[in-house]
Phi, psi and omega in degrees: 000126155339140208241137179229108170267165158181128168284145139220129176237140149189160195269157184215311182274077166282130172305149235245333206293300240229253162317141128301130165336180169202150209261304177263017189297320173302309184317266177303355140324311214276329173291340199278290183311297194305318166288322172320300179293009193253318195276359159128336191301159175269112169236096120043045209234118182254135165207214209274318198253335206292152183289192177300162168263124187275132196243163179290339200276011192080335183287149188262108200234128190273162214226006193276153225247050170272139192322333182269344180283311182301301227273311165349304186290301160318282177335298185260002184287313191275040175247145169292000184287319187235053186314129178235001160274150184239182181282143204076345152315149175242164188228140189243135177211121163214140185249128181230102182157214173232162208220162200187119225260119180218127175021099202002058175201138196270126102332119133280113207246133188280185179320332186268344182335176168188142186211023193281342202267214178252309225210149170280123186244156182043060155235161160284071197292134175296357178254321160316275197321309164348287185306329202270259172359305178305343195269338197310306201106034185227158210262298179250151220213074202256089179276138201214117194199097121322054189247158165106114166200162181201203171308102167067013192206168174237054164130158161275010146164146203302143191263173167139338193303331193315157157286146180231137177243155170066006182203173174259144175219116183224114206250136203295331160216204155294129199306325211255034184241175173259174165219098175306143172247111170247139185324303194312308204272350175059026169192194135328104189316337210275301210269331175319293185301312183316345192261333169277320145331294197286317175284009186265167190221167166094256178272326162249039189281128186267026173337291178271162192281350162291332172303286207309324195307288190305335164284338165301336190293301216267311205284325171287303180307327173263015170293307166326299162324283171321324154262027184032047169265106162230141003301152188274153182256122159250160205267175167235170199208133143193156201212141227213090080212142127025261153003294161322326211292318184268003179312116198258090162297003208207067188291303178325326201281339159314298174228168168244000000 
């Protein structure tokens, strides 16, 4: 049977300096972790509180989600000497907090970021993280990035313009849109639906990555509507090869 990892990260606790705070980025990490681990996954999870990390090898490693914890954790989790995932694995990552597009190259900025300059310090270029993942040893590569948020928004507009070869990628919005949090619902429009989307089951089961796109398509902007966030965001999904769009990532999410 197929094997489901997953990095899950997200933020909340921003310097105030540097970032806006941000009230559900955490929230939605910790709903995201919390369903992985109900569907059977090996998960990963850094946010502002999780506690340490037990590595297989007995070592203890802290999770507060800072540019040195992360990229460490990427280093040594992501080496190619040592693919720990096989063919037919899925390898999962999803980022929740903000992120920010600097002189044509897309950012994920951990708790320490700082982005006020000429040069993004402590950020996490999406192409690295690309790069590292792509190492696992797994057949799939499902990047998920709830990113760009500021007051009630994730950012002045959304990342995602980079090219990605080789993995699925679904990103909360249009690289030139925001991505809304709303109060009523405590969490994100975007990882709100995407977690209803993973849970619908039978017939209308979001299995596949063309499913998941198009109810992702239709259900945020009218998530969006319903709560009066404008402009509305739409998400973009895309996958390399082509192909993947039919890919069934999510064999349980069929029946109960």
């Amino acid at each position: 049977m197929a094997k489901n990892w997953a990095l899950v990260i997200g933020i909340n606790a921003y310097n105030p300096l540097n970032f806006t705070p941000l009230k559900y980025a955490k929230q939605d990490a910790e709903r995201v972790r919390d369903f992985f681990q109900v569907a059977g996954f090996e998960v990963y999870c850094f946010t502002d509180d999780s506690p340490p990390l037990k590595l297989p090898n007995g070592q203890t490693i802290p999770t507060q989600p800072t540019y040195g914890n992360l990229i460490t954790f990427l280093q040594d989790r992501f080496n190619e000497k040592e693919g720990f995932l096989d063919v037919g694995d899925n390898c999962w990552f999803f980022f929740a907090g903000h992120g920010e597009r600097h002189q044509d190259r897309d950012y994920l900025m951990p708790i320490d970021a700082n982005s006020r300059g000429a040069e993004v310090i402590a950020g996490l270029q999406v192409s690295y993280v690309e790069e590292r993942l792509s190492r696992c040893g797994a057949d799939n590569v499902i990047m998920i990035l709830d990113a760009c948020r500021s007051e009630g928004q994730r950012g002045r507009t959304g990342i995602g313009d980079e090219p990605q070869k080789g993995l699925l990628k679904i990103s909360s919005c249009q690289p030139t849109q925001k991505s809304w949090e709303v109060d009523e619902l405590q969490q994100g429009v975007f990882t709100y639906a995407l977690l209803e989307a993973l849970q619908l089951t039978e017939e209308s089961n979001c299995a596949t990555v063309e499913r998941l796109g198009s109810y992702l398509k239709h259900r945020v902007p009218s998530l969006c509507e319903q709560y009066g966030k404008i402009p509305a965001q739409i998400p973009r999904i895309s996958a390399d090869p082509i192909e993947k769009q039919h890919f069934i990532y999510f064999l349980n999410r069929l029946s109960k």
